[in-house]
PATILO-599337 format. One line per field, with one value per residue (C-alpha): residue number from 1; residue in three letters; x, y, z; chain. Coordinates in nm, 2 decimals, always signed. Layout:
<sites>
seq <- (NUM:...)
type <- (ALA:...)
c1 <- (X:...)
c2 <- (Y:...)
c3 <- (Z:...)
mol <- (A:...)
</sites>
This chain:
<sites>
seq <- (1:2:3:4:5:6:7:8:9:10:11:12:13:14:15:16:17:18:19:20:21:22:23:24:25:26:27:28:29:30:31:32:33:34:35:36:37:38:39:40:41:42:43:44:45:46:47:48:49:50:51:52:53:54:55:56:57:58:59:60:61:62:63:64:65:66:67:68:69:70:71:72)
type <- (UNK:UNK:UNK:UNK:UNK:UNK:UNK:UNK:UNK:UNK:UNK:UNK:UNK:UNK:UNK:UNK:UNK:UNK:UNK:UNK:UNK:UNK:UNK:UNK:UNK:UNK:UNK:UNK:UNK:UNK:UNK:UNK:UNK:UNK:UNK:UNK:UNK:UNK:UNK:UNK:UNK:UNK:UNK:UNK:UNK:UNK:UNK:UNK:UNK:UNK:UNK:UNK:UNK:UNK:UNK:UNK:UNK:UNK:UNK:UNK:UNK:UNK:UNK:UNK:UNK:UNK:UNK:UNK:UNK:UNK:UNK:UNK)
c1 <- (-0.36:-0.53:-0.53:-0.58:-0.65:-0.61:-0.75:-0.58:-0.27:-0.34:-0.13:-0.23:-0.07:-0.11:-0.07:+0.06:+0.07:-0.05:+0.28:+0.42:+0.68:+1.03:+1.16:+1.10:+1.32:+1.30:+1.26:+1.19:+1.11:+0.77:+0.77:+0.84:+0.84:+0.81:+0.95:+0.98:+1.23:+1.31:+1.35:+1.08:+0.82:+0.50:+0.33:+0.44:+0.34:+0.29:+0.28:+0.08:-0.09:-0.35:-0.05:+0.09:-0.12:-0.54:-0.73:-1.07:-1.01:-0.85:-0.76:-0.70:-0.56:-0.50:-0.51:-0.57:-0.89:-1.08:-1.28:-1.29:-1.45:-1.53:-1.59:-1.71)
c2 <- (-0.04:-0.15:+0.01:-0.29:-0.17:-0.40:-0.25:-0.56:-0.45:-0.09:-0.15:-0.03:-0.22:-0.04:-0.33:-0.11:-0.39:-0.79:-0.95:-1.17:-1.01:-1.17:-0.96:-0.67:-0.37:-0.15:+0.19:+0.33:+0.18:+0.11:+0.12:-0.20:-0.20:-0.52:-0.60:-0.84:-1.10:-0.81:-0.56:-0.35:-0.24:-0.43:-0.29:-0.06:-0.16:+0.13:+0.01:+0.23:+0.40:+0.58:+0.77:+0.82:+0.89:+1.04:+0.68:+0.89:+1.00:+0.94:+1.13:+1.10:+1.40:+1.38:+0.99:+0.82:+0.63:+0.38:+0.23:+0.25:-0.03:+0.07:-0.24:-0.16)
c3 <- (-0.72:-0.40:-0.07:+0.23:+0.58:+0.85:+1.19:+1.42:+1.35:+1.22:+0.94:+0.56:+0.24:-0.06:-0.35:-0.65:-0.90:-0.86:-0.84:-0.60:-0.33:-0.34:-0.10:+0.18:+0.23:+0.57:+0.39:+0.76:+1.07:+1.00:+0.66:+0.44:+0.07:-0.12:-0.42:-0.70:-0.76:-1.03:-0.76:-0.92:-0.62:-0.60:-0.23:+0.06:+0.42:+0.64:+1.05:+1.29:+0.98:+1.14:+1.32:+1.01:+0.74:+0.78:+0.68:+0.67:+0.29:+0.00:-0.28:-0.67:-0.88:-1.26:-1.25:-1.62:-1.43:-1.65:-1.42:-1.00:-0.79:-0.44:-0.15:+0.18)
mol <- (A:A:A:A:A:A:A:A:A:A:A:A:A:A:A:A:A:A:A:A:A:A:A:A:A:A:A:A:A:A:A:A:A:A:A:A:A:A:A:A:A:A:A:A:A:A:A:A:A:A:A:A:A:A:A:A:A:A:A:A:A:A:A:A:A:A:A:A:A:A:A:A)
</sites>
């Protein structure tokens, strides 16, 4: 899982597998989830996320975590 911020637009993708999207469903205005040509979900796109979620921390609880990789 990968969490991509992207200040131009304020927009944050969080890639939940590494598979190509097929397709994009409106969950929300503002919220797009992408899916698979499966229809299983591969990323969520969250517009105006500093409005909607705090981008200053990020937390983990009770996660199987082998290994975490950090990248400024």
């Amino acid at each position: 899982m990968k969490f991509h911020y992207y200040p131009d637009t304020d927009s944050l993708y969080i890639e939940l597998v590494d598979r190509e999207s097929a397709d994009s469903i409106e969950a929300r205005p503002g919220i797009v989830i992408d899916v698979d040509k499966e229809g299983r979900i591969v990323g969520i796109d969250i517009e105006h996320a500093s409005e909607a979620v705090d981008l200053s921390r990020l937390e983990t609880e009770s996660l199987p975590l082998k290994n975490i990789q950090m990248h400024a």
